[in-house]
C-alpha positions in Angstrom: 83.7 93.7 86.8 84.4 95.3 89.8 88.2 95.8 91.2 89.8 92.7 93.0 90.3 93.8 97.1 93.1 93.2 99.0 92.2 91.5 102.5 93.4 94.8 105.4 94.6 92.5 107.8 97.0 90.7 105.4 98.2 94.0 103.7 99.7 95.6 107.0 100.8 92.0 108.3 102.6 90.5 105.4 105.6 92.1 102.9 107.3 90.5 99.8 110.7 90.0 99.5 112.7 90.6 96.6 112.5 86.9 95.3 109.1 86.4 95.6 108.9 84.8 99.1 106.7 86.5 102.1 107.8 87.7 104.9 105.9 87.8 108.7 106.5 88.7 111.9 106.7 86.5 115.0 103.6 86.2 117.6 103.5 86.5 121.5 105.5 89.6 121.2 103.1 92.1 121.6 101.8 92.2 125.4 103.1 89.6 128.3 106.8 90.2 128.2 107.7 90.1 131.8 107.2 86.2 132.2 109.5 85.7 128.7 113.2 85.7 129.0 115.3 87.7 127.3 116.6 85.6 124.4 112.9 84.3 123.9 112.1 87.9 123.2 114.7 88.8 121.0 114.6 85.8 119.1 110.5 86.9 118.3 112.6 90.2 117.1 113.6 88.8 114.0 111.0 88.2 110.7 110.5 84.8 109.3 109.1 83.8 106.0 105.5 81.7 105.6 105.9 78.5 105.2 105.1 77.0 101.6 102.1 75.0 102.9 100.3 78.4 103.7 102.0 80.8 100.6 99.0 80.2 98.6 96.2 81.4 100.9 98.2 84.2 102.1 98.6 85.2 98.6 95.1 84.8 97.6 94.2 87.3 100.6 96.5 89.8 99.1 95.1 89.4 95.8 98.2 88.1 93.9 96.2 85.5 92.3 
């Protein structure tokens, strides 16, 4: 049986936290930042956590089950 992969994409976009949960970053902060305000852009700053709806398919992609 060959080795399970980890999806790329996922592994450089997605982190664990020490309880388990996952961690992202925000969109729209990338290219396009003259039009956003200030506290729009910092506010993308900060990491968020995937929402339980879509835990599962994130963890399938980085092969934790």
């Amino acid at each position: 049986m060959p080795k399970m992969k980890t999806n790329s994409g996922a592994k450089k976009r997605f982190a664990l936290t020490g309880t388990g949960k996952i961690k992202r970053k925000h969109a729209y902060k990338s290219h396009i930042l003259t039009k956003k305000t200030k506290k729009q852009k910092r506010n993308l700053t900060h990491t968020g956590l995937v929402h339980k709806a879509d835990e599962n398919s994130v963890k399938h992609l980085l092969g934790m089950k």
